[in-house]
FIDOTI-230125 format. One record per residue: residue in one letter; y, x, z of N, C-alpha, C in turn. Coordinates in steps of 0.001 Angstrom, whole numbers, plus 524288, in hexadecimal, padded with zeros to 5 digits. Layout:
<pts>
AYXZYXZYXZ ...
</pts>
This chain:
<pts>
X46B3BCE47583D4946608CE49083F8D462F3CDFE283D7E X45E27CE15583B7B4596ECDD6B839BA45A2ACDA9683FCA X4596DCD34C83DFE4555ECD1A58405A450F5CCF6083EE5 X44EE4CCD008432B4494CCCE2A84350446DACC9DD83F98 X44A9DCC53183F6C4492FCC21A83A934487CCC4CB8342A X44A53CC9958330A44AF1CCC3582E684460FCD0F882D47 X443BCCCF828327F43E5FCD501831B943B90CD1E882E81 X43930CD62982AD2435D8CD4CC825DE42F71CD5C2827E0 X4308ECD8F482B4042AE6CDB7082D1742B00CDD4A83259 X42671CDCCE8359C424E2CDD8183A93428B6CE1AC83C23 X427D1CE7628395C4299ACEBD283A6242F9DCEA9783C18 X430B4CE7FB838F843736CE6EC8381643958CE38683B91 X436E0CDF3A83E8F43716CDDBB841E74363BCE100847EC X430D0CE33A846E2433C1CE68384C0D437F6CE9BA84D5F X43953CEAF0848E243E3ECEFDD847F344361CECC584937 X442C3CE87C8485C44803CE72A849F64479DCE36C84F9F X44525CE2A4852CF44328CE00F8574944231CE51385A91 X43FB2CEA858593643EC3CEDB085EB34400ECF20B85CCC X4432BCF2F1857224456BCF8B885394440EECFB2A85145 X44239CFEAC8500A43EB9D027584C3643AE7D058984FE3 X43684D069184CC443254D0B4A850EB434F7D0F288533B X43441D1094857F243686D148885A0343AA3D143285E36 X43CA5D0F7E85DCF44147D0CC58620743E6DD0B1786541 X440B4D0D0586ACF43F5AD0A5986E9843BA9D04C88718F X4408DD00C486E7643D22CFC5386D0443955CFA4686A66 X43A27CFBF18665843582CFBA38637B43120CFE5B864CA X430E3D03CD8684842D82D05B886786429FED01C786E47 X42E4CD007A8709642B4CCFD798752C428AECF83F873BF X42AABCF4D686ED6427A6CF12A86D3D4238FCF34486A48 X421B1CF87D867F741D36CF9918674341974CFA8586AC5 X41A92CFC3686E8A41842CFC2F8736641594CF70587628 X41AA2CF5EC8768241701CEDF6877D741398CEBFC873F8 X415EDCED4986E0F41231CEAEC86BAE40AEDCECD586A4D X40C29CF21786CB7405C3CF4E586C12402F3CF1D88703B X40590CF21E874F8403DCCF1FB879C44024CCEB4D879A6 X40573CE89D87657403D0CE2918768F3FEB9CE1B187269 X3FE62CE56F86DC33F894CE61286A043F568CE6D386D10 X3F534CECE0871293F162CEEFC872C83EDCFCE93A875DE X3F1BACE64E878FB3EFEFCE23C87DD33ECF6CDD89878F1 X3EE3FCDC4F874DA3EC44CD89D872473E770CDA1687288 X3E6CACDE6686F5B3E288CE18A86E803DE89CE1D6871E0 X3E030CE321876963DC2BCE2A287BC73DAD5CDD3E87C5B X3DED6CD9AF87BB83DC92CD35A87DB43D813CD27F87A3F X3DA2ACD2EF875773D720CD13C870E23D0B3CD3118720D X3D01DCD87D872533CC83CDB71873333C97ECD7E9878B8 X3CCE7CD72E87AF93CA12CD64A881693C827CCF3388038 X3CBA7CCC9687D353CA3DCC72687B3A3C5D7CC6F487994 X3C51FCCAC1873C93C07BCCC09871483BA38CCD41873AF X3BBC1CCF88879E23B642CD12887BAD3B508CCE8387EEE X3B846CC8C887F693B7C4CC495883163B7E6CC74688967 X3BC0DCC9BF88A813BDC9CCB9F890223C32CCC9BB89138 X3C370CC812897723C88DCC645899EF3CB95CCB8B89AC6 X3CFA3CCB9889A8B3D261CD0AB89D4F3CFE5CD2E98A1EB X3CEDECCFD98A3EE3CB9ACD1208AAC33C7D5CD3AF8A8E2 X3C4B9CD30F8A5B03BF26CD5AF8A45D3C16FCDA1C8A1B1 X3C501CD9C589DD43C75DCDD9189C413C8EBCE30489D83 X3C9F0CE2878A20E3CBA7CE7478A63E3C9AECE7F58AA9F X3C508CE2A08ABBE3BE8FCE6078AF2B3BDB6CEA308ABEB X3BDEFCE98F8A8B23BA30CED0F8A53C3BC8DCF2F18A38A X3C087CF2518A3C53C54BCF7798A2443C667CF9418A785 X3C633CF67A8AA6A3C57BCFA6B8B0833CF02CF7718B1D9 X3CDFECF2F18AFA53D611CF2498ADFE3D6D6CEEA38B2A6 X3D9A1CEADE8B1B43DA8DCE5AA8B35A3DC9BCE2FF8B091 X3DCA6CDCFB8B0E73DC63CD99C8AE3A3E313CD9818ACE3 X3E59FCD9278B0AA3EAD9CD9738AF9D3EC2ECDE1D8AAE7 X3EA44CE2558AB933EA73CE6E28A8333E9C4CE48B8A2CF X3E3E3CE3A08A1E63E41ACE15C89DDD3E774CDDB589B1A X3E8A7CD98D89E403EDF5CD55E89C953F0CFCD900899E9 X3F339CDBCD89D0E3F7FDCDD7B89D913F816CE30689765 X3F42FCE455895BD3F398CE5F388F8B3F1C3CE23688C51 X3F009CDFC888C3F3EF39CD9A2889003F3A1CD7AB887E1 X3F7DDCD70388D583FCEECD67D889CB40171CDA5B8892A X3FFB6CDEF38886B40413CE265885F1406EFCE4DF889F1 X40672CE4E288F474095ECE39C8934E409EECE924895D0 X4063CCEE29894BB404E0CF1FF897404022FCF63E891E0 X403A1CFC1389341400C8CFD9688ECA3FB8BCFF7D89006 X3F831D00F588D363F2C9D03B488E7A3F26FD07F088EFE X3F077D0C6F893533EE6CD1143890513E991D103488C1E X3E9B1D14BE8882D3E637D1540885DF3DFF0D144D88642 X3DF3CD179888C4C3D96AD168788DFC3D87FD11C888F01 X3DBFED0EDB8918F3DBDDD08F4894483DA3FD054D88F1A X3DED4D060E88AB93DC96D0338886533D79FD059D8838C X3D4A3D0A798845C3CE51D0AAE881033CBACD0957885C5 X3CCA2D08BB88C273C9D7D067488E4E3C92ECFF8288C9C X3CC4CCFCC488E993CCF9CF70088C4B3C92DCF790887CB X3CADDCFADE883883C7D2CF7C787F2B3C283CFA1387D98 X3C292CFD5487FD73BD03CFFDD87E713B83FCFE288840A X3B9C2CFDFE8891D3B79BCFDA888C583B6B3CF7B888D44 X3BC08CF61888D2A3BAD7CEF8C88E473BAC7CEBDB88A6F X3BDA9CEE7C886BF3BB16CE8E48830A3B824CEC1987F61 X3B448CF041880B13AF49CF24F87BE03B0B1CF3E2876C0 X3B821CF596876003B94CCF6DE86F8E3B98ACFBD186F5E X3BA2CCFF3886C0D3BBE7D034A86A273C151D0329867AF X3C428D06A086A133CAD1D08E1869983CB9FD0C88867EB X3CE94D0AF18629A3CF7ED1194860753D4D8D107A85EC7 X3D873D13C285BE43DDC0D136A85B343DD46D167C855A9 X3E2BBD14FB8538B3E403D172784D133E894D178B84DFB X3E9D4D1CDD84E143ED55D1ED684D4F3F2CFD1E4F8464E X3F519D1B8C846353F949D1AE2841C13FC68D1F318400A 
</pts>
């Protein structure tokens, strides 16, 4: 078994830290890891339009804890919840690309 000192590349490092796509584990550290982008993404966004979390989720109809609590990865989103957030409260447009 590779370790992890011998990965040449990202890919290869995860493969041997959470296995190959499709395993269990691995497929749950993809999970955390969307869910920890998606929350950057919102901070960033919510940083950018100069709003506190509190204002954040006056405005989304949320709560402030809510918000925290996807900021850090902690909870997942429905879909509507995330084009509300970003289209309603912080004024962006959300679209997705499909790979």
């Amino acid at each position: 078994m590779k370790q992890i000192s011998e990965a040449r590349t990202f890919d290869e490092l995860l493969d041997i830290k959470y296995g190959k796509f499709g395993t269990e584990k691995r497929d749950e550290f993809e999970v955390k890891a969307k869910a920890f982008i998606v929350g950057e993404m919102i901070k960033e966004a919510r940083k950018d339009a100069h709003l506190t979390q509190e204002q954040l989720a006056t405005k989304t109809g949320t709560k402030k804890s809510y918000i925290s609590r996807l900021e850090n990865g902690k909870i997942d989103i429905q879909i509507s919840t995330l084009f509300k957030i970003f289209e309603e409260g912080l004024g962006k447009r959300l679209g997705f690309t499909m790979l």
